[in-house]
C-alpha positions, -999 to +999 in steps of 0.1 A: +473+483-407+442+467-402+428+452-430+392+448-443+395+424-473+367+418-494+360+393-519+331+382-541+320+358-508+313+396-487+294+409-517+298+424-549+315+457-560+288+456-586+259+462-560+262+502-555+239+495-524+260+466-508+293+493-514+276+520-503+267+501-467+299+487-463+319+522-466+292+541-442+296+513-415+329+509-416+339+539-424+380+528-439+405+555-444+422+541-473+401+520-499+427+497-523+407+488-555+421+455-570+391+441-588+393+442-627+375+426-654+395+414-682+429+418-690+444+386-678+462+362-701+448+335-677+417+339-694+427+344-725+423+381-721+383+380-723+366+402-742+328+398-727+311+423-735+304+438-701+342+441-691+340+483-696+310+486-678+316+465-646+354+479-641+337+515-643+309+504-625+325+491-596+348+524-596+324+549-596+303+523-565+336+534-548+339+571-556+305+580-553+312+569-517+341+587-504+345+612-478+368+639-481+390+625-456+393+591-474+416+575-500+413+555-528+442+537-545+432+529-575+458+505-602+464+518-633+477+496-669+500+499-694+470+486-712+453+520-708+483+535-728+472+511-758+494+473-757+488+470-793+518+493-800+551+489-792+558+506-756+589+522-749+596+543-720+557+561-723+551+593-703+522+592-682+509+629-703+506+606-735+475+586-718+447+591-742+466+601-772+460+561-779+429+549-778+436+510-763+415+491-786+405+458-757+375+468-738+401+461-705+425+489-711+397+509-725+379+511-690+413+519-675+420+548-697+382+562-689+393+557-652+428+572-652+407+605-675+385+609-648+412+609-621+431+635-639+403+655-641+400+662-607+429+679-602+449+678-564+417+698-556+391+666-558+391+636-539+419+620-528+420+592-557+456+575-568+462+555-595+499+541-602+500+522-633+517+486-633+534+471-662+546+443-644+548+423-613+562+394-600+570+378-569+559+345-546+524+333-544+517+343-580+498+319-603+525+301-618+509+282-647+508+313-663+531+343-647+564+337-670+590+341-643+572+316-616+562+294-649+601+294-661+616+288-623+590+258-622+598+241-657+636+249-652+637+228-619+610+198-637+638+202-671+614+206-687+619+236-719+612+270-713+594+281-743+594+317-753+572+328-786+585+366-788+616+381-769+598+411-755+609+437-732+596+441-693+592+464-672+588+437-644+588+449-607+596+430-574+561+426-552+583+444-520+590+475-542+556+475-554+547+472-518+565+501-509+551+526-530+524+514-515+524+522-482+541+554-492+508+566-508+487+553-474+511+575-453+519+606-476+492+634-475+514+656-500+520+630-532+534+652-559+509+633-583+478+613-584+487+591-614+525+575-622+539+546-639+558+524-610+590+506-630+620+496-626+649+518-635+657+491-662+637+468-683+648+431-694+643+410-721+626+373-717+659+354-725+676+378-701+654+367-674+658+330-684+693+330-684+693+344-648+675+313-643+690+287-653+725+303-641+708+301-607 
């Protein structure tokens, strides 16, 4: 493919009239959609109090924009199915039965409502919903995997506060269902959860490890 990236150096998703430009001059067939606000344990999960209203706003800057003939891929979160329950094995018609109480997976949920909304009739807006990734050239001083690999080679101890369960997927399978929603004009749905057919504990993972 050829690829347009964009970062906050081009301009900001923010400026409706800076989007707006960019999409009528350039004119891309598929737009990807991988800003976010909040959310990350990197910053502590912030909770400023304009994370709801920039993720929508730089949304909508994109929809309002399409063309018929355009798509947008969109990324959901299991944070728009509520993370302060326990969840196990969630089905993609329970979103909004839970309102997520973080201002992060509340702008997610109001995103993933408003794709569902449209029906297969709308625009052509997907928006698979990751639980987790991992894979190379993520920021290991946080990402547990990368983090454990890195303190497991320094010997230095891998600490672990809860033994949760993942649903942790490998960046190339991620990346496949990817490109399966750039070249398929006849997805079944506009909105899925993209796991693994089995989830893994943290110990699990750090015994695979330190085996290797």
């Amino acid at each position: 493919y050829e690829v347009l990236p964009i970062t906050r150096r081009n301009f900001s998703l923010l400026d409706d009239v800076a989007v707006e430009n960019f999409i009528k001059t350039e004119k891309p067939d598929v737009i990807i959609n991988c800003a976010n606000e909040g959310g990350a344990r990197k910053g502590g999960y912030s909770e400023a109090t304009d994370i709801v209203a920039n993720n929508l706003r730089m949304f909508f800057n994109i929809e309002r924009c399409m063309t018929d003939d355009m798509k947008l891929i969109n990324f959901g979160s299991g944070a728009q199915y509520n993370k302060q329950r326990d969840l196990i094995n969630v089905s993609e018609d329970t979103i909004g039965d839970v309102v997520p109480q973080d201002a992060y997976g509340f702008s997610k949920m109001v995103m993933s409502k408003f794709i569902n909304s449209q029906g297969k009739t709308g625009k052509k807006i997907f928006n698979p919903i990751i639980f987790g990734l991992f894979g190379p050239f993520e920021d290991y001083t946080f990402k547990f995997i990368s983090n454990a690999c890195m303190k497991n080679l320094l010997g230095m101890p891998i600490v672990i506060n809860q033994n949760v369960r993942f649903d942790y997927l490998y960046i190339d399978d991620f990346m496949t269902i990817i490109d399966k929603i750039i070249e398929c004009d006849d997805m079944p749905n506009r909105e899925f959860n993209i796991t693994p057919k089995e989830s893994i504990t943290l110990t699990e993972i750090v015994d695979i490890i330190n085996k290797i």
